[in-house]
C-alpha positions in Angstrom: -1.0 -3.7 -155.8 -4.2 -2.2 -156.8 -3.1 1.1 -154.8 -0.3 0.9 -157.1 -1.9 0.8 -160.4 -4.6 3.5 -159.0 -1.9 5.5 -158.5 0.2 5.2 -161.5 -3.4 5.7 -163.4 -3.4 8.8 -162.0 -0.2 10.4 -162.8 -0.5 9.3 -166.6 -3.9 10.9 -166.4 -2.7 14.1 -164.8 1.2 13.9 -167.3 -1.6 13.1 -170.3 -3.7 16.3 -169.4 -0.8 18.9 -169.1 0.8 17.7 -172.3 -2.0 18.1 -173.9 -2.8 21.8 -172.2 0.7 22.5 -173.1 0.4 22.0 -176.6 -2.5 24.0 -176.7 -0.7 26.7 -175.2 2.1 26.3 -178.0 -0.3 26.1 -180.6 -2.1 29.4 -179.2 1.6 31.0 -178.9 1.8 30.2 -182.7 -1.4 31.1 -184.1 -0.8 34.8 -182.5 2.6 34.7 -183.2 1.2 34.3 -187.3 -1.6 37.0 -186.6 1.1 39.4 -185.8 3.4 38.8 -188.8 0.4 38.9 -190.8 -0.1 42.2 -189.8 3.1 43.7 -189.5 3.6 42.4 -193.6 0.4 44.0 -194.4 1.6 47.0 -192.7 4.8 46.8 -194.6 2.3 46.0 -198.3 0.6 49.5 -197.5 3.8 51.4 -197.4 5.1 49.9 -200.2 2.2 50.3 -202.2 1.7 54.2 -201.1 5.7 54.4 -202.1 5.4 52.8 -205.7 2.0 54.9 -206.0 4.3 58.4 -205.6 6.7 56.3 -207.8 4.5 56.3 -210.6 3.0 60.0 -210.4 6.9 61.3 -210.5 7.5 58.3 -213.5 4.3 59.5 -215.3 5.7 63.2 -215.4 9.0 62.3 -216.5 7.4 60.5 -219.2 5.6 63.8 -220.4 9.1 65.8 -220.3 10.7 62.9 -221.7 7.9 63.2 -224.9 8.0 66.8 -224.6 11.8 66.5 -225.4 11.8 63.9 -227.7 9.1 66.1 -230.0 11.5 69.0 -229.9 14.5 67.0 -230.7 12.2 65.5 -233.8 11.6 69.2 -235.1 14.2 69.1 -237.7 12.3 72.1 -239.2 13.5 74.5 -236.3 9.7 75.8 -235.9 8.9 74.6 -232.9 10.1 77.3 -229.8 
């Protein structure tokens, strides 16, 4: 009987240790899993940020036209070329 219980000891010991290296290894999975989204959004951030930074140089001129235009249109003296 004590053979028994020695035994059975055992195998919870050794089932208790890989559970708990398996959910290590899950949790490890996930933490890099998380690293590389991480990186892949910031990735995506920079692009989106260099795209809204041309965005606003071509929306900045447009503006000036726009003003440009809207001086002219406000010459109701016809001096202006």
């Amino acid at each position: 009987m004590r053979g028994l219980a020695v035994v059975t000891g055992g195998l919870l010991l050794i089932g208790g240790t890989v559970l708990v290296v398996v959910a290590d290894q899950q949790r490890v999975d996930s933490l890099a899993e998380a690293r590389a989204a991480v990186v892949r959004a910031e990735a995506q951030l920079d692009a989106t940020r260099d795209a809204n930074y041309l965005l606003a140089e071509q929306l900045t001129a447009l503006r000036a036209v726009i003003a440009e235009q809207e001086t002219q249109l406000a010459d109701t003296t016809g001096f202006l070329p």
